[in-house]
N, C-alpha and C positions, 0 to 999 in steps of 0.2 A: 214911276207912277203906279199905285194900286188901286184896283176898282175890285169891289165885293159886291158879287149879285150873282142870283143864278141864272141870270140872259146878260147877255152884251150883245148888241146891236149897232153901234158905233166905232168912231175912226177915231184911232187916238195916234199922236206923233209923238216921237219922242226920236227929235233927229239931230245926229252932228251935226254942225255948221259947214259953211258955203266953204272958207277958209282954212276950220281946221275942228278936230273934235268924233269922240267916237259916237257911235249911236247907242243909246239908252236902256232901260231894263223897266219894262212893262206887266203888270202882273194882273190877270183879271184870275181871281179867286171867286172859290163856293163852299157854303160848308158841306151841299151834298154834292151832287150833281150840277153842272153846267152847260148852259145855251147859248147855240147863236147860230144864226143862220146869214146875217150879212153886215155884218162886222168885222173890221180889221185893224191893223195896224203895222204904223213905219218907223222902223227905227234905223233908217238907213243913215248911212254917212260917205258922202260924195268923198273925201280926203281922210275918211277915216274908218273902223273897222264895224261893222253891224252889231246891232244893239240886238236885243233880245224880248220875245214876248212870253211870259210862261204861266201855261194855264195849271193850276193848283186847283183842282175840284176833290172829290174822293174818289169819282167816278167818270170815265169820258165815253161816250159811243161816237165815232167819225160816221155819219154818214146819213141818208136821208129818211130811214125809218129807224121808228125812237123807239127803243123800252119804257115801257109804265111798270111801276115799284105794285105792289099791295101791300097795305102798312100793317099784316099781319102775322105776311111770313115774308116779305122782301124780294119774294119772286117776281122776274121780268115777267109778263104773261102773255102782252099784247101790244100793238104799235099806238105810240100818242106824236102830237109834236112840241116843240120846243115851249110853245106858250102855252099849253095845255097847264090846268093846278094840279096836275098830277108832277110828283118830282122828277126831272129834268136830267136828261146826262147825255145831250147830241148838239155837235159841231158838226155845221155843212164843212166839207172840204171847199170851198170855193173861199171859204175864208183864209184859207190859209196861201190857195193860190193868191188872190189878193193882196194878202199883206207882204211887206218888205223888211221881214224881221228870221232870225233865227229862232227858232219855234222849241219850248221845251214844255211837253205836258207832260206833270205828276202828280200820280193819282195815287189812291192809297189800295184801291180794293183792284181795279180791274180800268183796261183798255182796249177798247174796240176800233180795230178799222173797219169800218164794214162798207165805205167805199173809196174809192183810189184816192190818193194824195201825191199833187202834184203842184211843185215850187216852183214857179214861175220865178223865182228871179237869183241872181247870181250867188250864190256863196254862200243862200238863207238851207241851214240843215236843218234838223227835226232828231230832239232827244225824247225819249221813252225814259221817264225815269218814275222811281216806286218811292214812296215814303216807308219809315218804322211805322207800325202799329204804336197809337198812345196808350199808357200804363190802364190795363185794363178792358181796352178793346180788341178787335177783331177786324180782319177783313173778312166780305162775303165772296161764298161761293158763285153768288149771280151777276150781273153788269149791274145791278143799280141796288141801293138798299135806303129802305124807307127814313125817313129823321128818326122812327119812334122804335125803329126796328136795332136791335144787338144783337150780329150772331155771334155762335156759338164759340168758335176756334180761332186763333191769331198764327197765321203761318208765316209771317212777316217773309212774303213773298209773292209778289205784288204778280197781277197776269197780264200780260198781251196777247191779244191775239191780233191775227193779221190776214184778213179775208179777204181783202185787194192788195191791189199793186200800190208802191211807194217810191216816188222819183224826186229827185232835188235836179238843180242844175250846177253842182259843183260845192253843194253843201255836204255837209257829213252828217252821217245817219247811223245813229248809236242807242244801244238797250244796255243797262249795267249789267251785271252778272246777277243779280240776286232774282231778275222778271226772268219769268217762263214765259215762252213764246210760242203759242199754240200757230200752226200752216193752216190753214184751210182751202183746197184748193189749189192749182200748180201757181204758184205767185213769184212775182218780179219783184228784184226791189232793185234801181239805180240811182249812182249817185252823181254820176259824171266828171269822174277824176277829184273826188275826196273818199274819206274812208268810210266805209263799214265797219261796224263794231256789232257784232249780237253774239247771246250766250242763250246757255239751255233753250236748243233749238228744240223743236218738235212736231208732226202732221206731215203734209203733204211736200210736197217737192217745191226749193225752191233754188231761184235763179237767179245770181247775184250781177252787177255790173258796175265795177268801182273806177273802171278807166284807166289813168295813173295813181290813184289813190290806194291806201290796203286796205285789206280785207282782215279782218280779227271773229274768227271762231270757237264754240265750242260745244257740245251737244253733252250735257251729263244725263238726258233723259234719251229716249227709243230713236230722239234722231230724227230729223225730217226722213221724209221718202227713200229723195234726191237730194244732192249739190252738186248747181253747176254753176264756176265761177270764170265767164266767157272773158272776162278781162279785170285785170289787176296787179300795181305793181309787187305787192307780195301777196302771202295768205297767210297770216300766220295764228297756230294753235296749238294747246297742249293735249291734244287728244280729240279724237270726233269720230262721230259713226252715224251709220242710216238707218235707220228702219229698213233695209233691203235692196234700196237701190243703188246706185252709183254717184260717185264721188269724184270729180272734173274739175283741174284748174290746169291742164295743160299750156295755159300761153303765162304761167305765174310763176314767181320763185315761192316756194315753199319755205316757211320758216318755223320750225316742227319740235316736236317732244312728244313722247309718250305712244299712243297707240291709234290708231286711223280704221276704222274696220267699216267695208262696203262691201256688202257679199257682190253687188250688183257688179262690181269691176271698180279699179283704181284709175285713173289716167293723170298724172302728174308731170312738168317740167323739171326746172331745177330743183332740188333739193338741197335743202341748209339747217345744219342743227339751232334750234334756239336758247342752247346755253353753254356751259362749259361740257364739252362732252358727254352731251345728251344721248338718249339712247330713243330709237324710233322703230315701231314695229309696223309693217302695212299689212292686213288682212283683208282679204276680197274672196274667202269661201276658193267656190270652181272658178272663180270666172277671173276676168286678164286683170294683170296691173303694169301698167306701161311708164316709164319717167326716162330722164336723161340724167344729168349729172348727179352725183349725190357727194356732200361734204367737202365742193371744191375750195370755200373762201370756209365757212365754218366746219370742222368734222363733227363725226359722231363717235359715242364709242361704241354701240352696237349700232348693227344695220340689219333689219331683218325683213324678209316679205315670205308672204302663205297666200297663195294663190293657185287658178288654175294654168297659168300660163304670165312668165315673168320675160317682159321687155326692156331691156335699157342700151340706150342710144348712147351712153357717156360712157365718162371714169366716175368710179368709187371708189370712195376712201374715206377710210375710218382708224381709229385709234384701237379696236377691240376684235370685231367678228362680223364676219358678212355670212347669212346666213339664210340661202333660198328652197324653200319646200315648195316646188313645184314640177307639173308633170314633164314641164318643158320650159326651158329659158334660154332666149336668147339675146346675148351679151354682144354693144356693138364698142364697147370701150375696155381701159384698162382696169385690172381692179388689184387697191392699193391699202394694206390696211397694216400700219402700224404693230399694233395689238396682236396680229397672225404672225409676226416676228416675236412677240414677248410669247403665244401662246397662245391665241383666239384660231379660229378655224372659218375656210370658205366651204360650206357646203353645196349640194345641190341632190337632191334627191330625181332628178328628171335629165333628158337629153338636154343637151348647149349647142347651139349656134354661133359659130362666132365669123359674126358679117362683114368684120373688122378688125386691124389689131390689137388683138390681146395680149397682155403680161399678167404673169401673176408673182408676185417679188415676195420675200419672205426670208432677210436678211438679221442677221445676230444668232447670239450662239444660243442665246435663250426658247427657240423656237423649240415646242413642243406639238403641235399641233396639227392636224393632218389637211390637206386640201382634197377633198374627196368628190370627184366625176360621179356622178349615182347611175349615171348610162352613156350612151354614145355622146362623143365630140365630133361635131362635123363642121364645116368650112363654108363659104370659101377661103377666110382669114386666116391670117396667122396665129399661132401659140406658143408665146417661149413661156417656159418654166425656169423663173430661177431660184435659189436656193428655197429650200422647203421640202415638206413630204408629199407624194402626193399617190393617188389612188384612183386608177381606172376601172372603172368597173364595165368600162364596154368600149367597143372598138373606137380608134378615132379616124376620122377622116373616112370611114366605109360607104356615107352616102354621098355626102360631099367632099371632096379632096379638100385637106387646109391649104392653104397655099405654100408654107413653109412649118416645119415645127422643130424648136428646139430646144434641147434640154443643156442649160449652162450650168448648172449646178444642180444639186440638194438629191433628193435618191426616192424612185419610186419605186413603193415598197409592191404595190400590185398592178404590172404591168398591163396594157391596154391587149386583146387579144391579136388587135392589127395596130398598124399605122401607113395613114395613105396621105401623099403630099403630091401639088402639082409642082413645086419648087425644091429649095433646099431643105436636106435636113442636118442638123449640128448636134451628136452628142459628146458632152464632155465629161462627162461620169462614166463607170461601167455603168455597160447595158444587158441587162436578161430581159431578151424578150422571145414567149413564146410562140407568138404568131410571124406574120411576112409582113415587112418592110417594103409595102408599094411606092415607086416614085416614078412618076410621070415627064418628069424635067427638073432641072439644076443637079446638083451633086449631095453625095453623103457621106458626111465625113467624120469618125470616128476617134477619139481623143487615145482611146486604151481597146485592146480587142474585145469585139464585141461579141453577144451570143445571141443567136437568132434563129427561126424554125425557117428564113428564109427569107430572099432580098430581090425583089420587081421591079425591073428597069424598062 
């Protein structure tokens, strides 16, 4: 069913049957602006899947104070309401609590929420969608534009903004990629275990809640504030950054490409490439970036993080180079990369923790590539080295004993000035080392004689 007018005030049904049948597709259109303050509609289906209402205006404001046009220059100037003869572009939110339909407004020039929207019934979501500009026009720069009014420029790139909070009960909540989505204010949006969908974020901080549902990101403008994403089965994006703040999906699996940058700090869960051997960079400035796993069921082929301080609870593994600049990093897993066997490199420009056991493996004859300490190694974990190069550039074990360390293979070219274990230690290569060999407990056993400035029992 389609009704054309610039107010709707009425109930219109458009419903599956008792039996069987899905619910319907509703359309109240305007050719500028459109109204309504207590109107609704259902297009539910008891046996069958929800119909749809979608408002097609040029223009929509959500909320209870309205913009008036001037038909001179198209400026919003001053508050009118819906039945005012000035043109029209405000929908109470109460109508859409109301109705029992999946909600899709598309507008051509601009969308306003300017007060909170909230779906009262089960599975009804809300689409944000933009139209093309028609051959020869334009969208405006303002929320409303007059019938007599042309502007100037066509950026066939339709706006939202979002100045309340936005809740479904299990609906999904979606912006295409081509609407810029201006924050205003620290805003919510939930869906209750459906998906999120928004692109070209932007403004204030905001905070997402999908439940069991995903989450689909991406910022190509300055970036909201903040993102915090307190629940959801994935997150997935090919790139995202803040405007400054921090970037949160800790309880998420990450499903990732490209580059991630939040000076404010990183805090992430799992991590997973999203394509064939993606490459993923995490930037967070000074401040911390924390995650656990990375590239257990998908890899990457690069892995890299710049930070002030780098945490990871897991394994990593990668196809290419693990690759950490930070002042400090502490590793509570194994770290496994393919590629460091063809030729890639584990950096670290900072001290390492290792709170747990670590391997670092680096197998085939092709390895070219160095695994390079940038400063102390300390414990209480373990560390085997096996085949590879590798390079201490400060003591290990001085502040914290490792608990065991050992070298199975491959040849370090700049040995550590100490090494302190409270357990065993195993070397099977020759060993030059110019410092002392502390051990607090187990044994030390030596494959070929060893050379050493001295040995602490």
């Amino acid at each position: 069913m389609v009704a054309r007018s610039d107010s709707f005030d009425g109930k219109i049904y458009a419903r599956g049957g008792s039996l069987a049948g899905n619910g319907g597709l509703v359309e109240t259109s305007s050719r500028e602006g459109l109204g309504s303050e207590h109107g609704s509609v259902d297009t539910s289906a008891p046996l069958g899947i929800l119909g749809e209402w979608l408002l097609d205006p040029m223009f929509l404001w959500i909320g209870s104070s309205y913009p008036t046009c001037s038909p001179s220059t198209g400026s919003c100037t001053s508050s009118c309401t819906y039945t005012s003869n000035n043109n029209t572009c405000s929908i109470s939110p109460s109508a859409f609590t109301s109705s029992n339909s999946t909600v899709t407004i598309q507008a051509m020039y601009q969308i306003t929420v300017s007060a909170a929207i909230s779906m009262t019934h089960s599975g009804a979501g809300i689409t944000f969608a933009g139209c093309s500009c028609p051959s020869g026009t334009s969208p405006s720069a303002t929320p409303c534009q007059y019938p007599n009014y042309t502007p100037p420029n066509c950026s066939n790139s339709p706006s939202l903004y979002i100045n309340s909070d936005i809740t479904t009960q299990g609906g999904p909540i979606s912006a295409p990629s081509n609407m810029s989505i201006t924050l205003s204010g620290n805003r919510t949006i939930t869906s209750n275990n459906a998906n999120i969908t928004l692109y070209q974020l932007q403004g204030s901080s905001l905070t997402l809640n999908a439940g069991t549902g995903n989450v689909t990101i991406t910022s190509e403008f300055s970036g909201p504030q903040s993102l915090t994403v307190n629940s959801a089965n994935q997150v997935i994006t090919t790139g995202f950054q803040t405007a400054g703040g921090a970037f949160s999906c800790p309880n998420s699996t990450l499903i990732a490409s490209g580059t991630i940058t939040a000076n404010g700090g990183i805090s992430l869960g799992n991590i997973q490439s999203n394509g064939t051997l993606a490459s993923l960079n995490l930037k967070a400035g000074g401040s911390a970036v924390s995650f656990s796993s990375v590239g257990n069921s998908n890899q990457f082929s690069n892995f890299s993080v710049s930070a002030g301080t780098i945490t990871s609870s897991s394994t990593v593994n990668t196809s290419s180079s693990i690759t950490y600049s930070a002042s400090s990093s502490s590793l509570s897993g194994n770290l496994t990369s393919e590629a460091i066997t063809l030729g890639g490199a584990f950096n670290t420009s900072g001290a390492i923790t290792l709170s747990a056991p670590v391997t670092i493996n680096s197998s085939g004859a092709s390895f070219s590539g160095n695994f390079i300490f940038g400063s102390t190694v300390n414990g209480p974990g373990p560390l085997t080295l096996n085949e590879g190069t590798f390079v201490f550039n400060g003591p290990v074990g001085s502040s914290a004993n490792l608990s065991s360390f050992t070298l199975a293979s491959g040849t370090i070219t700049t040995w550590p000035s100490s090494i302190a274990a409270t357990g065993a230690m195993t070397f099977t290569p020759d060993i030059t080392l110019p410092g002392i060999l502390s051990l607090t407990g187990g044994t030390i056993a030596f494959t070929n004689t060893p050379t050493v400035g001295g040995i602490s029992l």
